[in-house]
BAVO-932610 format. One record per residue (C-alpha): chain; residue number from 1; x, y, z. Coordinates in nm, 4 decimals, always signed. Last residue first. Example, Ala and Ser with C-alpha at 12.3 -4.5 7.8 and 13.67 -1.06 7.14 Angstrom:
2
<"A" 2 <+1.3670 -0.1060 +0.7140>> <"A" 1 <+1.2300 -0.4500 +0.7800>> 
# end
This chain:
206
<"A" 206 <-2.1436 -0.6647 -1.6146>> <"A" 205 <-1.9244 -0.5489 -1.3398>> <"A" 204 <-1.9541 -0.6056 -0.9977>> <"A" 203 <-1.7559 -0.9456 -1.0187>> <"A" 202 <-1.4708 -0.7501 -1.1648>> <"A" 201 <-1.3955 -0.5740 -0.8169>> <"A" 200 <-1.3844 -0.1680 -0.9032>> <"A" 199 <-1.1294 +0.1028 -0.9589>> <"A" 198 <-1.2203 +0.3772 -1.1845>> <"A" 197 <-1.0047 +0.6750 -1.3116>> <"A" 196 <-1.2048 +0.9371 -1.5235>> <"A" 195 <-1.0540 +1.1693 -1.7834>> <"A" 194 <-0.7216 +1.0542 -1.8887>> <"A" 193 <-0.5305 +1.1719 -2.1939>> <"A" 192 <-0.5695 +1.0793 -2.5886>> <"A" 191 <-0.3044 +1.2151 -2.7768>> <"A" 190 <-0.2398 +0.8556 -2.9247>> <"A" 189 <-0.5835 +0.8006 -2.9829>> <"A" 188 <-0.7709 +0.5304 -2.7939>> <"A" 187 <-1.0798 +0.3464 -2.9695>> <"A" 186 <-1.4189 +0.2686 -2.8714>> <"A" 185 <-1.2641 +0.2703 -2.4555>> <"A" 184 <-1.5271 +0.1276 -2.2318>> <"A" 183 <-1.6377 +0.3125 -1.9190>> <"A" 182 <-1.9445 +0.4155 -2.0683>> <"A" 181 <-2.1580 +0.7215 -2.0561>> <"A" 180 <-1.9313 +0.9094 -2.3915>> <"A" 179 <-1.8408 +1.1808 -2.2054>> <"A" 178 <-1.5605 +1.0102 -2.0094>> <"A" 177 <-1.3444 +0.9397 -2.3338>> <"A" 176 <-1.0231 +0.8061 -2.2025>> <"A" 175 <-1.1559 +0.5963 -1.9492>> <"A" 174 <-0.8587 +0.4248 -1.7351>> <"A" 173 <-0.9847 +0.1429 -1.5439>> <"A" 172 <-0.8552 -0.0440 -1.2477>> <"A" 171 <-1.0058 -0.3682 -1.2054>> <"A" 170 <-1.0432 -0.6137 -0.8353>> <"A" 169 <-1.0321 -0.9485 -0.8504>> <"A" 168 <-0.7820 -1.0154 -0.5833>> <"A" 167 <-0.4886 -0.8063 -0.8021>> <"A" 166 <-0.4583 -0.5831 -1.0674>> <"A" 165 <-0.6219 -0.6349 -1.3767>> <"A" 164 <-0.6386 -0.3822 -1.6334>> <"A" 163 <-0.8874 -0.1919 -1.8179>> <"A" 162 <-0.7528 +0.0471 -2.0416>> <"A" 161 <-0.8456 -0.1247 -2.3127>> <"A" 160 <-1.1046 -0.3979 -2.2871>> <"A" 159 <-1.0118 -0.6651 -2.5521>> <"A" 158 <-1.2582 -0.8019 -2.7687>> <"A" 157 <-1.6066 -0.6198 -2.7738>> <"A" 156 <-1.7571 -1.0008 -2.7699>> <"A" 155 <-1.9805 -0.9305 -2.4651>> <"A" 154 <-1.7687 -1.1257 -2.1791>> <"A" 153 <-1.4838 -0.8490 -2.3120>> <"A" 152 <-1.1176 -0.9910 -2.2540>> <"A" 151 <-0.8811 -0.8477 -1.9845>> <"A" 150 <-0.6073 -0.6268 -1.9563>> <"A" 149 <-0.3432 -0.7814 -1.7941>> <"A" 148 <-0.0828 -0.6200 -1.5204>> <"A" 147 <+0.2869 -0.5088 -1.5036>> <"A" 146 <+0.4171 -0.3763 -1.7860>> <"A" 145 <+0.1046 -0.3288 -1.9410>> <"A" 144 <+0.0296 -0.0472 -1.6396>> <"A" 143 <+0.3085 +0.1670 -1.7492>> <"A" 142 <+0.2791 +0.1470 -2.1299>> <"A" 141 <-0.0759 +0.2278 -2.1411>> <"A" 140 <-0.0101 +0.5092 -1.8545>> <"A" 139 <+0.2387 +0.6454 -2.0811>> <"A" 138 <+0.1040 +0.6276 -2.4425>> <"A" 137 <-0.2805 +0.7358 -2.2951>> <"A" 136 <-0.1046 +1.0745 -2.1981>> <"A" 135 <-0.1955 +1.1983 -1.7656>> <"A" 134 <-0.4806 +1.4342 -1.7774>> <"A" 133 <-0.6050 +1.3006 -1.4708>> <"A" 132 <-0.3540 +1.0580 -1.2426>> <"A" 131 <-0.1261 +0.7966 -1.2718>> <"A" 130 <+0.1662 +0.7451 -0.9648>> <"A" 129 <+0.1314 +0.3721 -0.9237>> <"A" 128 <-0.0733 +0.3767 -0.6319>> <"A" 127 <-0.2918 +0.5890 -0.8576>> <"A" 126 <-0.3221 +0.9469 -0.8383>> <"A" 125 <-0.5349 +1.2311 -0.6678>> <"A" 124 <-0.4949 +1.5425 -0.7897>> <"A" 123 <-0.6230 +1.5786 -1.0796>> <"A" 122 <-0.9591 +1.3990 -0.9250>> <"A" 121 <-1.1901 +1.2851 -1.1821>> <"A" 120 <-1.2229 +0.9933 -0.9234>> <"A" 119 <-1.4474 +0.6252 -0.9196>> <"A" 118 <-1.4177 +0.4313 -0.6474>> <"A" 117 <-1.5884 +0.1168 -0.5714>> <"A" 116 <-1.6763 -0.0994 -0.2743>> <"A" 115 <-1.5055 +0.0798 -0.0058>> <"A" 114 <-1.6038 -0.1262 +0.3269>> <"A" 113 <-1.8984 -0.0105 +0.6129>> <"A" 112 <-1.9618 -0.4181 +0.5874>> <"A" 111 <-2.3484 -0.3235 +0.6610>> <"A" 110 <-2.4248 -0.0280 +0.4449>> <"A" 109 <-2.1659 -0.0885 +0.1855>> <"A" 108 <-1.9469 +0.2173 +0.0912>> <"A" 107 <-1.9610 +0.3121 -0.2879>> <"A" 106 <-1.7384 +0.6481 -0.3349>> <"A" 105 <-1.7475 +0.9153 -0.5749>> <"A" 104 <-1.3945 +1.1927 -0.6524>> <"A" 103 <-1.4296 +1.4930 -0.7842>> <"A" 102 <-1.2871 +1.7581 -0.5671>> <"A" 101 <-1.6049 +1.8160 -0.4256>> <"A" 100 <-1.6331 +1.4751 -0.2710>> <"A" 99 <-1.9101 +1.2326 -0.3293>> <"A" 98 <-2.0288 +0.9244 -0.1073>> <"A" 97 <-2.2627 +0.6865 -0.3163>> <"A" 96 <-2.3917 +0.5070 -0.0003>> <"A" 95 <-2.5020 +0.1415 -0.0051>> <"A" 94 <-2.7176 -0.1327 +0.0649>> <"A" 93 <-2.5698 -0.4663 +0.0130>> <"A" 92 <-2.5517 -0.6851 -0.2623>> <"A" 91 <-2.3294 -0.4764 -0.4463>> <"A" 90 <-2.4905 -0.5204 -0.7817>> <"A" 89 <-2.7729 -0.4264 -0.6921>> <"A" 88 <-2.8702 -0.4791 -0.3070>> <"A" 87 <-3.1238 -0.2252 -0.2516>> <"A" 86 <-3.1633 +0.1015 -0.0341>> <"A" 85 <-2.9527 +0.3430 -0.2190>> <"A" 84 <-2.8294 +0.6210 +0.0330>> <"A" 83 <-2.6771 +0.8648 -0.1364>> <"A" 82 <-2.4195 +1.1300 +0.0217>> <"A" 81 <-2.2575 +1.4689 -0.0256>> <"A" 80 <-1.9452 +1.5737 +0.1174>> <"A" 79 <-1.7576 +1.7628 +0.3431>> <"A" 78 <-1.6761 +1.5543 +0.6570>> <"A" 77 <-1.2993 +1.4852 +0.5475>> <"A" 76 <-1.0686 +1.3585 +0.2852>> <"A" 75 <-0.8168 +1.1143 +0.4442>> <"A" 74 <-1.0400 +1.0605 +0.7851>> <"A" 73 <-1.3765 +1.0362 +0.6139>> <"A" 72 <-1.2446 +0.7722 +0.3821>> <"A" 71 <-1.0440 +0.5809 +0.6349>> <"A" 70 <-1.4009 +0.5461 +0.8764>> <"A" 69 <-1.5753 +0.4395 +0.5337>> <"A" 68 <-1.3320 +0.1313 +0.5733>> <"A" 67 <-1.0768 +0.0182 +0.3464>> <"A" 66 <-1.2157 -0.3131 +0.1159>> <"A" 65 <-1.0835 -0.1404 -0.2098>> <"A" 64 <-0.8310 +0.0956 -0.1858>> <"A" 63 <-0.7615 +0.4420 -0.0428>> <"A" 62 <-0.4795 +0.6587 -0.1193>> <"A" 61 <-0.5656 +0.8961 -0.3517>> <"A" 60 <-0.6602 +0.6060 -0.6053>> <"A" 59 <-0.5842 +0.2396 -0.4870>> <"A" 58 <-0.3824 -0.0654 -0.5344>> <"A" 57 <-0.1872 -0.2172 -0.2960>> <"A" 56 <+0.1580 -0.1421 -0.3391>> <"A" 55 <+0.3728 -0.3308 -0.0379>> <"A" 54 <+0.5016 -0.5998 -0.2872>> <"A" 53 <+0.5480 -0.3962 -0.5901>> <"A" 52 <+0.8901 -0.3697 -0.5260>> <"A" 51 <+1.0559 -0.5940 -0.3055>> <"A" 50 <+1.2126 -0.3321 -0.0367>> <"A" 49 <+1.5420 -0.3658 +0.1751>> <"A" 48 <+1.5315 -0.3904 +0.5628>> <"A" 47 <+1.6547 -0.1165 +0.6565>> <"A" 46 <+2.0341 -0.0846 +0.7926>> <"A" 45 <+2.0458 -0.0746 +1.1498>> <"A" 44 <+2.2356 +0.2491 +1.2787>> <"A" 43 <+2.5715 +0.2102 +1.4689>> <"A" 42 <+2.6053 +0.2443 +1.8226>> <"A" 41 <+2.7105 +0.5808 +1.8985>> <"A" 40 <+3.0763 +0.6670 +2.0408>> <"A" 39 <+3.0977 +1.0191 +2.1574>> <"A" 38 <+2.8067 +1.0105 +2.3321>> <"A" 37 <+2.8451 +0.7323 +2.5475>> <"A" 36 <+2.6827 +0.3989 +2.4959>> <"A" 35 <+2.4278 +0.2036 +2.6978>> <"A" 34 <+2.4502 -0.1471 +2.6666>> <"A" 33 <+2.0939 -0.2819 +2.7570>> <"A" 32 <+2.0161 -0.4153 +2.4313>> <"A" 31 <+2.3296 -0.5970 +2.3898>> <"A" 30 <+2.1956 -0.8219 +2.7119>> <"A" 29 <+2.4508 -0.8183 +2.9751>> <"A" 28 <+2.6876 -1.0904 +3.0269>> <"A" 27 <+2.6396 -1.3893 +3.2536>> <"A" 26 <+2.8693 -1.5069 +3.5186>> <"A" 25 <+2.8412 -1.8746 +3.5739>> <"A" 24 <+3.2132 -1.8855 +3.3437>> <"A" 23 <+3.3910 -1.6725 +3.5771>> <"A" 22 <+3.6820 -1.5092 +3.3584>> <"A" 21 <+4.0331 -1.6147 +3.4427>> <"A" 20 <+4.2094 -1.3677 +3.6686>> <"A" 19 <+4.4413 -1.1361 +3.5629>> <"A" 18 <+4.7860 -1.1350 +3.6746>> <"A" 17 <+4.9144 -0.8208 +3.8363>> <"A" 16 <+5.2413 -0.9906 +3.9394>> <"A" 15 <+5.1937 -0.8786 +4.3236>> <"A" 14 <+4.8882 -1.1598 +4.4302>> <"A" 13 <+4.9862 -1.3841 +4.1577>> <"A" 12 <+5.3273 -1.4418 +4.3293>> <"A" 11 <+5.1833 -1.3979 +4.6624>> <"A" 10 <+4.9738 -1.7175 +4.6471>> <"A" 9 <+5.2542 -1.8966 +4.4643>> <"A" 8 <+5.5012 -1.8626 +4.7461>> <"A" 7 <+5.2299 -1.9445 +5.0191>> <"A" 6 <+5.1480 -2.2506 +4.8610>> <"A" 5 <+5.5289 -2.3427 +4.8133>> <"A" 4 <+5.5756 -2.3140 +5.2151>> <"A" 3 <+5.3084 -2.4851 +5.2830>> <"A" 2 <+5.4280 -2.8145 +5.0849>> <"A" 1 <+5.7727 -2.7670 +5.2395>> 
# end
């Protein structure tokens, strides 16, 4: 009787259709092999989102402090006029003054080949944070007290206007007045605009 049963049940799930439970050894495919057909894509990854301020180093034109020469000459070319000032100075390196046409000076150490200073009467060429020549005192004032410092004068002028501390030691500075063969601001007029951007590390400055 006991063979008889065994048969039974073998062609019961043998004509019913029933499907078979699923092989647990058998591994699935990784998702990232999964192709899909045309006319049902996979759907697109949302980006990640973005902390602002985070990715903005600061810079003018699009090169900061510490980039190498090699970025300069790729962003703005072979066209220039260069310096070579065999000393340390302040840099305490040797160093090129690098100068573009379009108004904009670079300070590239001799040995670290790094952007030690730029300085830019560029119009077009603006900060990381979108401020460029000619731009009102009132907005870029407003703009950059937002988010930074401006710090105190070592000589007893008080605070430095237009100078503002951004990050790692390193100031950006706003000259209103670039005539006057200093980068400090006397006094800044309401109509006043922008005439020189310069973005230096503090410890170069006197």
């Amino acid at each position: 009787m006991s063979t008889k049963i065994a048969a039974l049940l073998l062609a019961f799930f043998l004509f019913t259709g029933c499907t078979p439970a699923a092989d647990p050894n058998k591994q699935t495919p990784p998702a990232g092999n999964v192709q899909t057909s045309p006319t049902s894509p996979a759907s697109p990854t949302s980006p990640s989102p973005r902390v602002p301020g985070v990715d903005q180093t600061p810079g003018i034109g699009g090169i900061s402090l510490g980039d190498s020469t090699a970025k300069v000459t790729n962003i703005l070319g072979s066209e220039y006029q260069e310096k070579y000032i065999d000393e340390d100075g302040y840099f305490g390196e040797p160093y090129y003054e690098r100068t573009y046409s379009v108004g904009i000076q670079f300070i590239l150490g001799k040995n670290t080949a790094k952007v030690l200073q730029i300085t830019s009467t560029a119009e077009n060429m603006a900060t990381d944070m979108g401020i460029k020549i000619g731009d009102p005192a009132a907005n870029v004032l407003q703009k950059y007290r937002e988010k930074y410092k401006e710090p105190v004068s070592q000589h007893g002028a008080g605070t430095l206007e237009g100078w503002f501390e951004v990050e790692d030691g390193q100031l950006m500075i706003f000259d209103f007045n670039a005539n006057d063969e200093t980068m400090v601001n006397q006094k800044i007029s309401k109509d006043a605009k922008v005439e020189r951007i310069i973005l230096a590390y503090s410890k170069f400055m006197d």
